[in-house]
C-alpha positions in Angstrom: 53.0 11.9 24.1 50.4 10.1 25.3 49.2 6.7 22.9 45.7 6.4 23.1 44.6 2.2 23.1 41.2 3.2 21.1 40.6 2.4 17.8 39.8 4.6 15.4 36.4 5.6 15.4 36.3 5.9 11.6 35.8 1.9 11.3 32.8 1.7 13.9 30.7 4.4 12.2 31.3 3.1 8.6 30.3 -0.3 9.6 27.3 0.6 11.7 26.1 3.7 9.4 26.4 1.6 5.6 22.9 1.0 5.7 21.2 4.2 6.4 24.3 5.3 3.9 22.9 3.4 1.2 19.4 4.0 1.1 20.0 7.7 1.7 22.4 7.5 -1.1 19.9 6.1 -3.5 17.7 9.1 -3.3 15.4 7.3 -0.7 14.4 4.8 -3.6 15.3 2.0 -1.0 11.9 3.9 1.2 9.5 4.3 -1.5 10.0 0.6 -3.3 9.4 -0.5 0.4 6.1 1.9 0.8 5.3 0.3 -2.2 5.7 -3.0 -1.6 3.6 -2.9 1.5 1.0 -1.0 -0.3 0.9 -3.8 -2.9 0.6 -6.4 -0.3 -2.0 -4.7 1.7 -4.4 -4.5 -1.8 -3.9 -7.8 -2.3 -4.7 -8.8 1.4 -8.0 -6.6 1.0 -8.8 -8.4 -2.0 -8.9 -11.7 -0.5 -10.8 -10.6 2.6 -13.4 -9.2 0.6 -12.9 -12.0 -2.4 -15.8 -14.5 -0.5 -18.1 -11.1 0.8 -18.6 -10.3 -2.8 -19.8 -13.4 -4.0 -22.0 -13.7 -1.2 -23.4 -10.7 -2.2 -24.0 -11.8 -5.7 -25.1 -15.2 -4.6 -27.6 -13.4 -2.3 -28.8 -11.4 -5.4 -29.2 -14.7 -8.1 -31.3 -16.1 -5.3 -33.6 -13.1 -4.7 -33.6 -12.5 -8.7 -34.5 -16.1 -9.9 -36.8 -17.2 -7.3 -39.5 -15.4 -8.3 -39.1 -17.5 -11.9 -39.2 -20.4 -10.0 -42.6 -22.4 -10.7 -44.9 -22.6 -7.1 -47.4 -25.6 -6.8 -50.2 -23.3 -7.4 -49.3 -22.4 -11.1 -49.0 -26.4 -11.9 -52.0 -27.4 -10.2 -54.0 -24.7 -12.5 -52.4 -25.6 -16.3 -55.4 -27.0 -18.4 -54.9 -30.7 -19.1 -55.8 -30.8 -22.2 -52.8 -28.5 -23.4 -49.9 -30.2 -25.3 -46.9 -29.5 -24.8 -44.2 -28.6 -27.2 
């Protein structure tokens, strides 16, 4: 009879496997809440990168829109001066 000096390999596996174990046990909802929750963070990382193009893009558009409303020197110079204003 010979008395082997290993220890059960039982132990070793359990204790390096519990992980995987677990997350395979859950049905892989352990992967998809992770998928998920790097998803989520990417939007939000997208959103602030283009947070600051957007409003330079509606900036861009107010100023284009409203400066031809703006007054130019030639329409003051040609108001009558006898008008009155209200």
């Amino acid at each position: 009879m010979s008395k082997s000096t290993k220890p059960a390999p039982r132990i070793p596996v359990v204790r390096r496997l519990w992980k995987p174990a677990i997350a395979a046990g859950a049905g892989s909802t352990a992967a998809a809440v992770w998928m998920d929750e790097i998803l989520l963070f990417g939007e939000q990382i997208l959103a602030l990168i283009f947070l600051p193009i957007m409003a330079g893009v509606i900036y861009l558009l107010d100023v284009f829109i409203f400066k031809s409303r703006m007054p130019q020197r030639e329409d003051l110079k040609n108001t009558p001066k006898n008008e009155t204003r209200k």
